[in-house]
C-alpha positions as CSV (number, residue, x, y, z in Angstrom):
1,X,-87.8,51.6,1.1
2,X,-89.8,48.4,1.7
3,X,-93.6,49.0,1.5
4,X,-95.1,46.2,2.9
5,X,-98.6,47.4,3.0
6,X,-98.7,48.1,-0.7
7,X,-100.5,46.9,-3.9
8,X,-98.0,47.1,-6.6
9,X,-100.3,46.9,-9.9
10,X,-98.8,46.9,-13.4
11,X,-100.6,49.7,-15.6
12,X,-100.6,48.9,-19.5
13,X,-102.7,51.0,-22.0
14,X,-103.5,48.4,-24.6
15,X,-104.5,45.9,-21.6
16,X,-108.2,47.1,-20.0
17,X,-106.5,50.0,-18.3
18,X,-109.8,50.9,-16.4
19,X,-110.3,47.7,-15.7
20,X,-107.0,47.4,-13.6
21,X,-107.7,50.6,-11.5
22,X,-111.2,49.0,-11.0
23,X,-109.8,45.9,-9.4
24,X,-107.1,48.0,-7.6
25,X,-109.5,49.9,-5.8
26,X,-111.6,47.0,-4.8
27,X,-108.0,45.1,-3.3
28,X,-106.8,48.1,-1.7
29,X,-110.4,48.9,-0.1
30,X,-110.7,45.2,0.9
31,X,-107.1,45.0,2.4
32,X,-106.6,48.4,3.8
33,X,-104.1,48.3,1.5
34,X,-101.7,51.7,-0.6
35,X,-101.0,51.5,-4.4
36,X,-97.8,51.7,-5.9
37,X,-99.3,52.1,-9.6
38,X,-97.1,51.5,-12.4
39,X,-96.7,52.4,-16.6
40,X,-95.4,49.8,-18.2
41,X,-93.9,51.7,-21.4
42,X,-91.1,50.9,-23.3
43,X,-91.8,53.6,-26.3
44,X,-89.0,55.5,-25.0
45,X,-86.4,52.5,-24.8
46,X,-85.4,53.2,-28.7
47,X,-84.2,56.2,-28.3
48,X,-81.4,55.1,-25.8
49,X,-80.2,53.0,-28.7
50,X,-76.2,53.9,-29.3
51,X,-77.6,54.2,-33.0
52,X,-80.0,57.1,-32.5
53,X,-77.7,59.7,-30.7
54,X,-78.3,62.4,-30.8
55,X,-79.7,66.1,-30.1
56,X,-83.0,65.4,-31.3
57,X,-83.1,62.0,-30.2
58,X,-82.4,63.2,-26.6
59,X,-85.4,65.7,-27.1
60,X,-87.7,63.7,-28.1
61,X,-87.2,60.9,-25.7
62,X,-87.3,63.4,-22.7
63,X,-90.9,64.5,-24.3
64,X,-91.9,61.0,-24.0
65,X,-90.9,60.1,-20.8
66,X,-93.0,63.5,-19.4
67,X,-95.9,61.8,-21.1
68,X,-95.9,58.8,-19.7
69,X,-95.6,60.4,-16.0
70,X,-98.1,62.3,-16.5
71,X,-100.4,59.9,-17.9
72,X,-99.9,57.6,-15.1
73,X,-100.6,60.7,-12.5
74,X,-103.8,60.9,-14.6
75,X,-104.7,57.5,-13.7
76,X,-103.4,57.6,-10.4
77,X,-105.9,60.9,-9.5
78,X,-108.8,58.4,-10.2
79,X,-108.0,56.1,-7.4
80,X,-106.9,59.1,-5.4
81,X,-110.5,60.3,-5.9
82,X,-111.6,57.2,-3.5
83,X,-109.6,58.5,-0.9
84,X,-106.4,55.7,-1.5
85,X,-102.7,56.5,-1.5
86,X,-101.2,56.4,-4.7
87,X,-97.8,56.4,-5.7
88,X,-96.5,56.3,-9.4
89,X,-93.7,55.2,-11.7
90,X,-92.8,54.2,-15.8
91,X,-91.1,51.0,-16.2
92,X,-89.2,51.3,-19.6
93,X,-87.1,48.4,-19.5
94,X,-87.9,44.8,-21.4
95,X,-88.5,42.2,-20.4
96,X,-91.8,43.5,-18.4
97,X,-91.7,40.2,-16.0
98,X,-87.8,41.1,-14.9
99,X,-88.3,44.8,-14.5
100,X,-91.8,43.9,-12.3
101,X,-89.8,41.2,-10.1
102,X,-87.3,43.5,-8.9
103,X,-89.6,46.0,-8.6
104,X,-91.6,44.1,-6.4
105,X,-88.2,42.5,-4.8
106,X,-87.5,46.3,-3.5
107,X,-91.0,47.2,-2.5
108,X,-92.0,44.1,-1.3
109,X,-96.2,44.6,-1.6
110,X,-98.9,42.3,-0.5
111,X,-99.6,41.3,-3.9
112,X,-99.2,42.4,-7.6
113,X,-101.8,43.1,-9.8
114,X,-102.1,43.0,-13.5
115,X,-104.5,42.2,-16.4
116,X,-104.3,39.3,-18.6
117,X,-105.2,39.3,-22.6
118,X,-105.4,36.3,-24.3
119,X,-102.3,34.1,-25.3
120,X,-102.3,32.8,-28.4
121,X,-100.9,29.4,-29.2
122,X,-97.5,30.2,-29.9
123,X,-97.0,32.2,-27.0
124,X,-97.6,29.4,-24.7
125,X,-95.6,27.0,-26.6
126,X,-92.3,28.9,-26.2
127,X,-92.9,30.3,-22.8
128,X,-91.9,34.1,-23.7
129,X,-95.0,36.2,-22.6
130,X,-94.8,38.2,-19.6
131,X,-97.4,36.2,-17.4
132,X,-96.2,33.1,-18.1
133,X,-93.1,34.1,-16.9
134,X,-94.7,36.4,-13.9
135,X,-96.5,33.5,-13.1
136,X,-93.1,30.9,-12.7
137,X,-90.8,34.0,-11.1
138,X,-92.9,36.8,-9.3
139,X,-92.2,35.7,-5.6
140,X,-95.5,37.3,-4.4
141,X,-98.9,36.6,-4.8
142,X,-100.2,37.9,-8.1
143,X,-103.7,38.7,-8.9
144,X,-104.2,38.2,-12.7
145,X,-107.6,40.6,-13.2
146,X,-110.0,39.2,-16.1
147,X,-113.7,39.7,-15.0
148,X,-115.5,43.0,-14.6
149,X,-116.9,43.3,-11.8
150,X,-116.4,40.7,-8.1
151,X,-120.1,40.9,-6.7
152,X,-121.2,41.1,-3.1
153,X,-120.6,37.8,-1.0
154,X,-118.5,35.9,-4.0
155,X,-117.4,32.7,-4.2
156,X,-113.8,31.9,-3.9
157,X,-112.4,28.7,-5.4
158,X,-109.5,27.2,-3.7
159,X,-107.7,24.6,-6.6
160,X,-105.9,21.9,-4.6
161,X,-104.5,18.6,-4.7
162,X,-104.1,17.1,-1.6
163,X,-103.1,13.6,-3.7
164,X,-99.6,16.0,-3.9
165,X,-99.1,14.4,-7.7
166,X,-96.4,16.4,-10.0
167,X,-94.3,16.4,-6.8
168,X,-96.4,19.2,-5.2
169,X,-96.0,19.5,-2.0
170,X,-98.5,19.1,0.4
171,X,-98.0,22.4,2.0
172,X,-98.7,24.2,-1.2
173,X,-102.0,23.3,-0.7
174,X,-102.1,25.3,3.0
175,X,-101.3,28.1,1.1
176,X,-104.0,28.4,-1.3
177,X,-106.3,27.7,1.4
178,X,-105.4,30.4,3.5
179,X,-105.2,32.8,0.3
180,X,-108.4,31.8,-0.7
181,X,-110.0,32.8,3.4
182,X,-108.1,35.5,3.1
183,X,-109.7,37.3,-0.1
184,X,-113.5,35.3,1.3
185,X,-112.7,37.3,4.6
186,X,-112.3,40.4,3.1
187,X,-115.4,39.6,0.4
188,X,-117.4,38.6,2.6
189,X,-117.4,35.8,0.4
190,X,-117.3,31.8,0.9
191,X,-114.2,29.8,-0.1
192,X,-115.4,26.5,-1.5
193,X,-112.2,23.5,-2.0
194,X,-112.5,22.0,-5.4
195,X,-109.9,18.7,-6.1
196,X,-109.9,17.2,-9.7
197,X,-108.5,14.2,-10.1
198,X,-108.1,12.0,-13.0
199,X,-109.9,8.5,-13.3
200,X,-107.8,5.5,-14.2
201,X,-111.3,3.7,-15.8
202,X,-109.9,5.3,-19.1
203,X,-106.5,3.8,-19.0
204,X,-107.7,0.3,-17.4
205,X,-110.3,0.1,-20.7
206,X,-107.4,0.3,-22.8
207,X,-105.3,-2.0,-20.9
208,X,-108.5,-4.6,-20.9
209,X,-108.7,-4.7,-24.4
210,X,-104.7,-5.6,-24.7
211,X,-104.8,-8.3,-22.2
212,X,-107.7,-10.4,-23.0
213,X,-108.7,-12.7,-21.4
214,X,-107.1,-11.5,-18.5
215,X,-109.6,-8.8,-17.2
216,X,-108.5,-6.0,-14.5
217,X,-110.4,-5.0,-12.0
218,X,-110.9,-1.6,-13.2
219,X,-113.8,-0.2,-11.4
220,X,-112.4,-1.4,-8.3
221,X,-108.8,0.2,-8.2
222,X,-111.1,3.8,-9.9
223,X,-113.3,3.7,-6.4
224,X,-110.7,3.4,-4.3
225,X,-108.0,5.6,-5.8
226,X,-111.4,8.3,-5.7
227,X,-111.9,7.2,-2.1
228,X,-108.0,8.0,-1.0
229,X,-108.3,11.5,-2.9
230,X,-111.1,12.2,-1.2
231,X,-110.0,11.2,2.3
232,X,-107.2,13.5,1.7
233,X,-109.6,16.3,0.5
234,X,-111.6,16.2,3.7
235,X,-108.3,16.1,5.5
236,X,-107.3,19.4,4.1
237,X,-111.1,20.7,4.6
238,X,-111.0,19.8,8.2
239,X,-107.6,21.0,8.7
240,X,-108.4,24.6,7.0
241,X,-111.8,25.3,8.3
242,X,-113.9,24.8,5.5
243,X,-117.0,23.3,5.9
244,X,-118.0,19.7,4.2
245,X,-120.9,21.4,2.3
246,X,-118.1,23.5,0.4
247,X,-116.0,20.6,-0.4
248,X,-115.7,19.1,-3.7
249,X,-114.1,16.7,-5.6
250,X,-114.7,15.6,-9.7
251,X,-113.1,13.6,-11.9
252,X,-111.3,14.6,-15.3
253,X,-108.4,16.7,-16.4
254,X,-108.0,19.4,-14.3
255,X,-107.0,22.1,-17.3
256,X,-111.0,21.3,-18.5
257,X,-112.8,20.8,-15.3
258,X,-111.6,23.5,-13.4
259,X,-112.4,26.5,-15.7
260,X,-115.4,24.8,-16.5
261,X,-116.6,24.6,-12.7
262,X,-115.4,28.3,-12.1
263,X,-117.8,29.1,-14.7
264,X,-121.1,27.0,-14.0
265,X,-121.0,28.2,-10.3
266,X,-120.1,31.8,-10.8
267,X,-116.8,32.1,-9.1
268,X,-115.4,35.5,-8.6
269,X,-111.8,34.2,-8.0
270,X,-109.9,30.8,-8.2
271,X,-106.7,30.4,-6.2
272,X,-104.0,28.4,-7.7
273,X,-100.9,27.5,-6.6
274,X,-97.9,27.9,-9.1
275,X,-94.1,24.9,-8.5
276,X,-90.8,26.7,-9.3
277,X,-89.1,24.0,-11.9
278,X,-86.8,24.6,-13.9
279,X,-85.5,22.8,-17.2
280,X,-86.6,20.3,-19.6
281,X,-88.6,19.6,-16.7
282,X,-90.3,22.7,-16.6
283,X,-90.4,23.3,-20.5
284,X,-92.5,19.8,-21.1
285,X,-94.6,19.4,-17.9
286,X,-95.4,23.0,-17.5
287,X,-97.9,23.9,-14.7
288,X,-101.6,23.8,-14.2
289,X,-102.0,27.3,-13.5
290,X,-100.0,27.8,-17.1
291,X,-102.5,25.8,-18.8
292,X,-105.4,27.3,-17.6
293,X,-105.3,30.8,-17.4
294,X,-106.3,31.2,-20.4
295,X,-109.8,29.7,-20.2
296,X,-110.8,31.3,-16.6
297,X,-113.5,34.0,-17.2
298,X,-113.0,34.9,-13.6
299,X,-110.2,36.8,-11.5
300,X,-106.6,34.5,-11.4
301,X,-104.7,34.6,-7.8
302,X,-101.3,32.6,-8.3
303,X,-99.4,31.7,-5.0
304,X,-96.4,29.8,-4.2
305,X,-94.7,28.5,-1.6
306,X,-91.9,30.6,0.2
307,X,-94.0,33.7,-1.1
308,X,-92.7,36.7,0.8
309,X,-96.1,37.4,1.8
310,X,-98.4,36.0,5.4
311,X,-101.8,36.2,4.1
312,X,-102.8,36.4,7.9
313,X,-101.6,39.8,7.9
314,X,-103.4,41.3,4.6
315,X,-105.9,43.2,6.9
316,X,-103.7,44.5,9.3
């Protein structure tokens, strides 16, 4: 049966387990929300193997299994404890990203939750962890959980790029905004708008040196390119009910600038928004949110457009 006032968060034991139910607790306080919390643990999958039938086999893996449900009832009586409704499952199946996309696909929660370690280089180079694929595939909000604790009143970071490059689309952008009011709301935090462009000054330099004596008007084209970016920034701003004082716009490569910014201001959360493409496409180009996970030390909330989710709604 659909849930749709649920928290489905994704429980594993050698990924800051406390840390999870820490950040569960504070979503489902701040969004009247249940929890649907769940054990990722495939330790029994082996013992299915056509290879390994038998008696003992069977025994053993039926052992395991009672483990794991009630270790994730022993979890679940924490967040019990603050007066939430818990429900509990394992998920034994590999991949974890398929087996947590139709999970959520037949609960249908507000958002999923789930910690992040780090990804080493290989990992992100072929694309075959679990949040990188969560991130292109889970079609609901999903609240990656790296910092300890999210202080009183914090500041909520809204990524956008109302310049629409990459082919996003400018309602994307909508989206993350109203995410990012949605958690402030709830906070009783502030959402600031952050756009980072990058400067063509760089490129024209280069392109000086080549065509001596022909000089381009480098500094020129820079200004008003910043000046279009930022017209569309306060635009967006305007359009979303954030105020100018909160609205900001730097220039640089967005996979540096970003986490950086998140870090010097103390943000408690940055919104991103995550495109759907699919081949070479997808495997050379990537996505922001990809590239940058990685280096957040704060809280990671992916949307998308056509999530099955109205942020409107989260504190109903």
């Amino acid at each position: 049966m659909a849930d749709k006032s649920s928290i489905l968060a994704i429980l594993e034991l050698d990924c800051f387990p406390d840390l999870l139910l820490k950040r569960t607790a504070w979503l489902a306080n701040g969004f009247n929300l249940n929890v649907h919390l769940v054990l990722f643990e495939p330790g029994s999958g082996a013992l299915l193997s056509r290879y390994t039938v038998s008696t003992e086999a069977d025994t053993l893996r039926k052992d395991l299994e009672r483990i794991q449900e009630e270790l994730v009832e022993q979890y679940a009586a924490d967040l019990r404890s603050d007066g939430l409704e818990v429900t509990t499952s394992v998920l034994r199946e590999r991949p974890l990203a398929d087996s947590v996309v139709q999970l959520a696909l037949d609960m249908e929660p507000k958002v999923v939750a789930k910690c992040v370690r780090y990804h080493n280089q290989a990992e992100r180079s072929t694309f075959v962890d679990s949040d990188w694929q969560l991130t292109r595939n889970c079609p609901y909000p999903l609240w990656f959980v790296k910092a300890e604790e999210i202080p009183e009143k914090p500041l909520i970071v809204a990524a956008v790029d109302p310049s629409h490059a990459h082919d996003k689309p400018a309602a994307l952008d909508y989206e993350i905004v109203r995410a990012a009011n949605a958690v402030a709301e709830a906070a009783g935090g502030q959402t600031h708008l952050l756009h980072v462009y990058e400067r063509i000054a760089g490129i024209g330099a280069a392109a000086n040196r080549e065509l001596k004596p022909v000089k381009l008007p480098v500094d020129e084209i820079d200004a008003r390119v910043g000046g279009k970016h930022r017209e569309a920034l306060d635009a967006l701003a305007e359009a979303t009910g954030v105020p100018a004082d909160r609205v900001h716009q730097l220039p640089g490569r967005t996979e540096e600038i970003l986490p950086a910014y998140t870090r010097s201001e103390g943000a408690a959360v940055v919104v991103m928004g995550a495109l759907a493409r699919w081949g070479l496409k997808r495997m050379v180009i990537g996505s922001t949110a990809e590239r940058t996970i990685d280096h957040f030390a704060c809280d990671v909330l992916i949307v998308r457009l056509g999530d099955r989710q109205i942020y409107d709604d989260w504190k109903e």
